[in-house]
N, C-alpha and C positions, 0 to 999 in steps of 0.2 A: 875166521870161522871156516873150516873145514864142510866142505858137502859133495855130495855123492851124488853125481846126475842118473844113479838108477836109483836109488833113493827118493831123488825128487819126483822120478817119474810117477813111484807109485800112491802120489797126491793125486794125479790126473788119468782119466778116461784114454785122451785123443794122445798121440805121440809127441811128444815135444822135440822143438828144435834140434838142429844138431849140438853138438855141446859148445862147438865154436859160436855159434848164433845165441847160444844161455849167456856166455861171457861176453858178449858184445852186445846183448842187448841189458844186464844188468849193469854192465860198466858204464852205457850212457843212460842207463833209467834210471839206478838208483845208489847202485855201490861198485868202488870198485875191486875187479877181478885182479887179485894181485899175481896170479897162476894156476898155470891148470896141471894138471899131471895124468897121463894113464897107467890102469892099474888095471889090468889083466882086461876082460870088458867094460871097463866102469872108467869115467873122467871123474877127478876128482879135483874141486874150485878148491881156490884157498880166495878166499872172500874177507875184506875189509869193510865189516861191519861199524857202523859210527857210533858214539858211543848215545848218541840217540837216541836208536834205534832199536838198542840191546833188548830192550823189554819185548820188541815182538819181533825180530828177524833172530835172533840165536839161535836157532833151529831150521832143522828142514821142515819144518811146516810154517816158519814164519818169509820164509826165501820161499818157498815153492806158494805163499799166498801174494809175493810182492810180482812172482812171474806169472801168475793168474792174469792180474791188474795187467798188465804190459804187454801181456801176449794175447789178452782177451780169450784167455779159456777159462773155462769151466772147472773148479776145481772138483773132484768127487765126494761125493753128499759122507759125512762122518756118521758110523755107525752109533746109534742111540745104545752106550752100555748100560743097563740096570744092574748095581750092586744092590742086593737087598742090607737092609738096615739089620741089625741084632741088637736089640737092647738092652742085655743081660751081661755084664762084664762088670770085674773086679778096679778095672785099672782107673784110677783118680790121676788126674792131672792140675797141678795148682799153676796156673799163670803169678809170680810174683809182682810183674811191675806190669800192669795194663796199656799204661801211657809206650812202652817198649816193643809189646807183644798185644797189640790190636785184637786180635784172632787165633786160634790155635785148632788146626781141626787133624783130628787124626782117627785111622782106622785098624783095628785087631784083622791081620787074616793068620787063616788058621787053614792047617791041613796042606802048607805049602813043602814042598822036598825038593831039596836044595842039592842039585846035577847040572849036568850040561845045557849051555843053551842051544835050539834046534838050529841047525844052517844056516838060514837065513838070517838066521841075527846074527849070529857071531860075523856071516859077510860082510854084513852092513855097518859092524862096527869095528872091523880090522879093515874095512876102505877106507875109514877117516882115522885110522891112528891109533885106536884103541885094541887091547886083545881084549879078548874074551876071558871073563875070570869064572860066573858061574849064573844061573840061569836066574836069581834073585838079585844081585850086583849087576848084570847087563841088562835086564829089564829099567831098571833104576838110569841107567847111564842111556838107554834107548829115549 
């Protein structure tokens, strides 16, 4: 797994270790640091994630919740988003097999235009590897 230690910063309030100190204290807490890389201001882990774990560390919210726990900070409070409901829409969805597909939830947005994505994302996602393709496709991959 690929991660961005300014990336992960932006989970936390209080400054986080140096980046040498993220990979030696996740190396003996919990995964290991297979290497690090610099890339312009930014360290970038390459992290061996176990297959364990996949369901909640694949992400830099699931690694920046495992360095909370380890480093005894505080993670920052997630903003409550309200999407309002609309309950007027054409589109049927038929689940064929139940026992396959438990649940199915899904949302109409409307009114999106499909350009560039702003700065900051496309940063955050051409630090771990990825370019930028367009501002609906790298929200998705965010």
């Amino acid at each position: 797994m690929i991660i961005s230690y300014k990336w992960l910063q932006t989970y936390f309030s209080e400054p986080l270790p140096s980046p040498e100190e993220i990979a030696e204290t996740l190396t003996f807490g919990i995964f290991e640091v297979e290497g690090t890389e610099k890339k312009g201001d930014d360290t970038i882990f390459d992290i061996k994630v176990l297959p364990d774990r996949a369901h909640d560390c694949l992400s830099h919210r699931g690694i920046a919740r495992e360095l909370a726990s380890l480093l005894n900070l505080p993670l920052r409070e997630e903003k409550d988003v309200h999407i309002p409901e609309e309950r007027s829409t054409t589109l049927l969805v038929q689940v064929d097999d139940p026992i396959a597909c438990r649940r199915y939830i899904g949302r109409i947005v409307r009114g999106v235009k499909v350009g560039p994505s702003p700065a900051w994302l496309t940063e955050r996602l051409e630090a771990i590897g990825q370019r930028s393709i367009n501002n609906v496709v790298d929200a998705t991959n965010y």
